[in-house]
C-alpha positions as CSV (number, residue, x, y, z in Angstrom):
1,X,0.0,0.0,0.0
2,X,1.7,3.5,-1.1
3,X,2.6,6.2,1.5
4,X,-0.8,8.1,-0.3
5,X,-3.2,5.7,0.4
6,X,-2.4,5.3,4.2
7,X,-3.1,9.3,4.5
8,X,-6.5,9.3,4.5
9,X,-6.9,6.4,6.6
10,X,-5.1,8.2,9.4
11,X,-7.4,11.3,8.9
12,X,-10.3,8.8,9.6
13,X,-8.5,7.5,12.7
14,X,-7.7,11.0,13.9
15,X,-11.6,12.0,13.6
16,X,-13.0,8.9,15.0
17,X,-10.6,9.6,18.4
18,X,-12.1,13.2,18.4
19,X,-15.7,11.4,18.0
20,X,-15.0,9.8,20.7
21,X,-13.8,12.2,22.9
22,X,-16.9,14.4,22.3
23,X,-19.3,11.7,23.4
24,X,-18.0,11.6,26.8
25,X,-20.8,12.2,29.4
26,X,-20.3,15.5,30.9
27,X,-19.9,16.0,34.9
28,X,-23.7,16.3,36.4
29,X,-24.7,19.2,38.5
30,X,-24.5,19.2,42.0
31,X,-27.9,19.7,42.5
32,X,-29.3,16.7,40.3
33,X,-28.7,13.7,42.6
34,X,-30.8,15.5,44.6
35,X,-33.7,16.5,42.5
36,X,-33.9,13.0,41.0
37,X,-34.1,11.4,44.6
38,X,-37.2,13.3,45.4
39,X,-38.8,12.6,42.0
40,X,-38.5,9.0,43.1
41,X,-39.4,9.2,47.0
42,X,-42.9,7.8,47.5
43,X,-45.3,10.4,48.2
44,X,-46.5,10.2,52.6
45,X,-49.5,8.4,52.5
46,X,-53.1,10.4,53.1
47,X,-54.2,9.7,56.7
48,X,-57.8,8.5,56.9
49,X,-60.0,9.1,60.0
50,X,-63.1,7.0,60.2
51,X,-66.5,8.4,60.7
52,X,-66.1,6.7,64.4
53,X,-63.0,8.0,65.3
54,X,-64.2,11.9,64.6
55,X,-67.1,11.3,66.0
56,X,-65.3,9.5,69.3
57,X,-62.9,12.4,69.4
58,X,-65.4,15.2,69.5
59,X,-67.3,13.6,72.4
60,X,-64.1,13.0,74.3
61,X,-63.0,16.9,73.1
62,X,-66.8,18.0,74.8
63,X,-68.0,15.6,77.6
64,X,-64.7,14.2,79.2
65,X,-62.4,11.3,78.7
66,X,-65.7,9.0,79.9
67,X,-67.9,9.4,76.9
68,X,-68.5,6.6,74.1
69,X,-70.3,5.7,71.5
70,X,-72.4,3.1,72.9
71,X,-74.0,3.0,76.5
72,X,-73.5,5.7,79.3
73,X,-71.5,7.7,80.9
74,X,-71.4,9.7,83.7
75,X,-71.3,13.8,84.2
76,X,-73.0,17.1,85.1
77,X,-75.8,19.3,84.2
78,X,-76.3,22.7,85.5
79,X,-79.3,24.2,85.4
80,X,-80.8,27.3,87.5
81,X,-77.4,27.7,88.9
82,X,-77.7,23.9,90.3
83,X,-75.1,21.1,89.0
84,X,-76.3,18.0,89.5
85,X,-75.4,14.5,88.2
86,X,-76.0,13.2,84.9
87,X,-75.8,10.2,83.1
88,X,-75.3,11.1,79.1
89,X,-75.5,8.4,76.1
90,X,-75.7,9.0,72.5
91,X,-79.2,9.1,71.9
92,X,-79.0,9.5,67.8
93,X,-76.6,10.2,65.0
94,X,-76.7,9.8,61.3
95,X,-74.7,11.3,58.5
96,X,-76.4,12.9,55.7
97,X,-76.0,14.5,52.5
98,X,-76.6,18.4,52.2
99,X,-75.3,19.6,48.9
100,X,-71.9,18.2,47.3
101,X,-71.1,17.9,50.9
102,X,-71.8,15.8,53.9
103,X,-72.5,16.4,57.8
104,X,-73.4,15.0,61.3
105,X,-76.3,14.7,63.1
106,X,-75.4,14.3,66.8
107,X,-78.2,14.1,69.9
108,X,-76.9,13.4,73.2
109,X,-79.3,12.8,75.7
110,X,-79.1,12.9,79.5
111,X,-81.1,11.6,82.8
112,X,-80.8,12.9,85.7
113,X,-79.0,10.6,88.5
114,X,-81.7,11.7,91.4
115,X,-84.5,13.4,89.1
116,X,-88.2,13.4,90.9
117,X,-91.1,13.0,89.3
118,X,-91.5,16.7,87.8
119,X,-87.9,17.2,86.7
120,X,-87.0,16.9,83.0
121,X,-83.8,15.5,81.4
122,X,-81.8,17.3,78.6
123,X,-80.7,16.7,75.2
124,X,-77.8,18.4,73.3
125,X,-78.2,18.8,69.8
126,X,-75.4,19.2,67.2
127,X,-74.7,19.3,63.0
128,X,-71.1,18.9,62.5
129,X,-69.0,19.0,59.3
130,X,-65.6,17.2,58.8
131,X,-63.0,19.3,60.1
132,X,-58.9,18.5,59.5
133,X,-58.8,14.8,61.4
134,X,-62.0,15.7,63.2
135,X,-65.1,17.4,63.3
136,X,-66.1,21.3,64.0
137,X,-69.4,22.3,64.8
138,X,-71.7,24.2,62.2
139,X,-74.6,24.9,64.5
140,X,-76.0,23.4,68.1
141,X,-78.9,23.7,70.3
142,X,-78.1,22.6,74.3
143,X,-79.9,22.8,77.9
144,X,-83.0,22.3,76.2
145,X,-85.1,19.9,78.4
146,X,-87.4,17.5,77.7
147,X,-89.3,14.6,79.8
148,X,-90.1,13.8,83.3
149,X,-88.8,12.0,86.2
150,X,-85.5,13.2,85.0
151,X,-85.6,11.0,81.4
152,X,-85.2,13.1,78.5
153,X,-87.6,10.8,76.1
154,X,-86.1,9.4,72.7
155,X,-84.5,11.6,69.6
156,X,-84.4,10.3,65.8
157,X,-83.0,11.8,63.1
158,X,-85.9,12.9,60.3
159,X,-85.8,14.5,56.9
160,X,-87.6,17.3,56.1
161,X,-86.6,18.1,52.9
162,X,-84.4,17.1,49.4
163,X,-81.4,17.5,51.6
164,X,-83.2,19.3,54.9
165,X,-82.2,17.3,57.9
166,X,-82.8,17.5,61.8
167,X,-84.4,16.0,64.8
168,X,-88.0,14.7,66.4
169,X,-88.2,14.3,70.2
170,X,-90.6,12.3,71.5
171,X,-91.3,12.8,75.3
172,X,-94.4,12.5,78.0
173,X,-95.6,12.5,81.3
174,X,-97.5,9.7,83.0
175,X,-100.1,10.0,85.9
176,X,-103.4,9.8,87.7
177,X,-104.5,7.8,84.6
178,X,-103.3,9.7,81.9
179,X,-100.8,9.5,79.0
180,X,-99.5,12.6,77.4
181,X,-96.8,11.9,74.9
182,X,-95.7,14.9,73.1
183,X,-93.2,15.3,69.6
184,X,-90.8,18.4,69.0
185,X,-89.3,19.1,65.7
186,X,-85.2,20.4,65.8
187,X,-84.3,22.0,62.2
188,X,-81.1,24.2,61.1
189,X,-82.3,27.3,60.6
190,X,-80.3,30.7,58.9
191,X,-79.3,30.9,62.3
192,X,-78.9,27.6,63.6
193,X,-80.7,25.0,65.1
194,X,-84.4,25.9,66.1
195,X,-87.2,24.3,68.1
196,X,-89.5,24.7,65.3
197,X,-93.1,23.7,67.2
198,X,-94.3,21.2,69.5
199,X,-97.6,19.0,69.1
200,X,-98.9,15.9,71.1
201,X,-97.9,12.4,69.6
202,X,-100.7,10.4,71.6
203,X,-103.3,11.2,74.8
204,X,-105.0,8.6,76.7
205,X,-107.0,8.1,80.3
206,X,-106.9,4.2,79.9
207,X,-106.0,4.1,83.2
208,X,-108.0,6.6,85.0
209,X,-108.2,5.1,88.3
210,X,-112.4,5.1,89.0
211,X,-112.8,3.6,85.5
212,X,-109.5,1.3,85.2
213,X,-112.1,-2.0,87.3
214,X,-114.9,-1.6,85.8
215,X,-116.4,-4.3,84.7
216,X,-119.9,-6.5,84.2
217,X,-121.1,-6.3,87.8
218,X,-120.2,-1.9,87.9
219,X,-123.8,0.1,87.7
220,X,-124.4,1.0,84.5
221,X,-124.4,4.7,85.3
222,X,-120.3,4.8,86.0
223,X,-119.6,2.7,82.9
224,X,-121.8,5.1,81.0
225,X,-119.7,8.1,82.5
226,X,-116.6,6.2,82.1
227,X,-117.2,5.3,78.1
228,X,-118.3,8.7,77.6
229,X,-115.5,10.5,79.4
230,X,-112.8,8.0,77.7
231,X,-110.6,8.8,75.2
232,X,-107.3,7.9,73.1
233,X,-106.1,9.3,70.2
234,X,-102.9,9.3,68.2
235,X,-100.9,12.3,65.9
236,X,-98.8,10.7,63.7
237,X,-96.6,12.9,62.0
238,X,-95.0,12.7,58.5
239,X,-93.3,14.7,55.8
240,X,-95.2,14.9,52.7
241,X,-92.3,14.2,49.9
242,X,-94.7,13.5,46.6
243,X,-92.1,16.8,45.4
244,X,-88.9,15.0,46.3
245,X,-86.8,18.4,44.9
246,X,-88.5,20.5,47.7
247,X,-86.2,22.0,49.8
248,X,-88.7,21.9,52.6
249,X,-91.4,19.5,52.3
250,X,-95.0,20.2,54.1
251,X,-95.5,18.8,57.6
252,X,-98.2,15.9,58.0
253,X,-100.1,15.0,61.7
254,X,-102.5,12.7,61.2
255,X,-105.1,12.2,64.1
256,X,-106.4,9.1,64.8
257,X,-108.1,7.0,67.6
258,X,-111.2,7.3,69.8
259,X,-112.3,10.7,71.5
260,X,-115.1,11.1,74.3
261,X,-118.3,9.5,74.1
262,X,-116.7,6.8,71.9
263,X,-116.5,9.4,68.6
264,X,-114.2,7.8,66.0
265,X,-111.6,10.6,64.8
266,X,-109.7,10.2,61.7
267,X,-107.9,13.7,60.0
268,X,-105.2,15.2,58.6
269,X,-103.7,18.4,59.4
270,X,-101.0,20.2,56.8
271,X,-98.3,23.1,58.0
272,X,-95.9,24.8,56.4
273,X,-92.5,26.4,57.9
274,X,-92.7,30.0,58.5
275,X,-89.6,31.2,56.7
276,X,-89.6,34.5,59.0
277,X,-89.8,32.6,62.5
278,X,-88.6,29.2,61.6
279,X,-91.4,27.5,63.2
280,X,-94.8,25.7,62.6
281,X,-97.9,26.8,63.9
282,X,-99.9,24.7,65.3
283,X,-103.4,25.2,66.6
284,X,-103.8,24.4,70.7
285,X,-106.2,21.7,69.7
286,X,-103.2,19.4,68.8
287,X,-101.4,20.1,72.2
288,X,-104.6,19.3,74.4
289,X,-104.9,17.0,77.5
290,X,-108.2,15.5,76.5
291,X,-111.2,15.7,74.6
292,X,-111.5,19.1,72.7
């Protein structure tokens, strides 16, 4: 091979060596070891609180390192200036759907330890919203009492409306014969929670004590006077929901049963909410002791 042929051979090996020498990785930045370690550290996991846990937590946060979910606990209720011993439970919660958001329905009822005949009990109301890990109160309605003998009667949770929650007492007072169960409605208002109205849920005398023996051998004129002067009649109550996009649907008592004389009653009475006072208004005839 001539001296002229091997010259451009060794211009091809003198590029390839520089080709070579430009394809050498160039030093990294300080600062990318770095960045590329937190591009591939996992991302901390999302805690998740249970509904149970909030709703532990809040009692806990409001009624003492006692309270629970389930059964009772022991505490104190002042009223008139007078603390006296209470024993609380969690008399009904429900979460429900208000919007594109959801909330709490909390009743906490207490009974008096030592209550006499004529004292009532209390029940706490509250509508909560998830809140961080827990849950912060939108509205509440406390030291409202219900009941005698120091027992607050029963809550439940109701819907009054497409997405119009809140709470139905039912309460009464037993004696010398008669039964007087009564039902109170607790709705969020603009303001809050309001006792919205108050009607009976169910009146008797079925145990007046002059008519409670009578029987086949009693003179005719005291069974007359006890037929006529017997009663017992029942309010159901209901939300009329045939428009289920209402936003407050109309309030239904229905008034059933047996009044004096042996009269059969049967009707149906319709309220509205007042959208100024928050509160139904119901005629006296369906918070009576007897017959009208």
């Amino acid at each position: 091979m001539s001296a002229v042929s091997l010259k451009p051979l060794a211009v091809l090996a003198l590029v390839g060596t520089a080709l070579l020498a430009g394809c050498k990785p160039a030093a990294e930045p300080a600062s990318a070891p770095q960045a590329d370690a937190a591009k591939a550290a996992p991302s901390a996991p999302v805690t998740h609180v249970s509904r149970t846990a909030r709703l532990q937590a809040f009692l806990t946060g409001r009624y003492g390192k006692d309270a629970k979910l389930s059964g009772q606990w022991r505490g104190s209720w002042t009223q008139d200036d007078e603390t006296r011993a209470i024993d609380w439970q969690v008399c009904a919660e429900q979460p429900v759907v208000t919007g594109d958001s959801w909330q709490q329905l909390l009743a906490v009822c207490g009974a008096l330890v030592d209550g006499a005949h004529i004292d009532p009990g209390t029940i706490e109301f509250f509508v909560l919203q998830p809140k961080g890990d827990g849950f912060g109160i939108t509205s509440e309605l406390t030291g409202e009492r219900f009941g005698s003998g120091g027992q607050p009667g029963s809550a439940s949770i109701i819907r009054a409306g497409s997405d119009f929650y809140g709470f139905r007492v039912e309460d009464g007072w037993f004696g010398q014969g008669f039964s007087l169960l009564s039902q109170s409605l607790i709705l969020p208002g603009p303001k809050g929670l309001v006792a919205t109205g108050n009607v009976r849920s169910h009146i008797d005398n079925d145990a007046q004590y002059e008519c409670d023996t009578a029987d086949a051998s009693t003179d005719a004129d005291t069974v007359e006077d006890c037929r006529t002067r017997r009663f017992s009649i029942d309010f159901a109550l209901r939300f009329d929901d045939s428009d289920r996009s209402a936003r407050v649907w109309p309030l239904l008592i229905e008034e059933t049963g047996n009044t004096c004389g042996g009269k059969r009653v049967r009707q149906e009475h319709r309220f509205t909410l007042d959208p100024k006072s928050w509160t139904y208004s119901f005629p006296e005839s369906l918070r009576r002791e007897g017959c009208e």
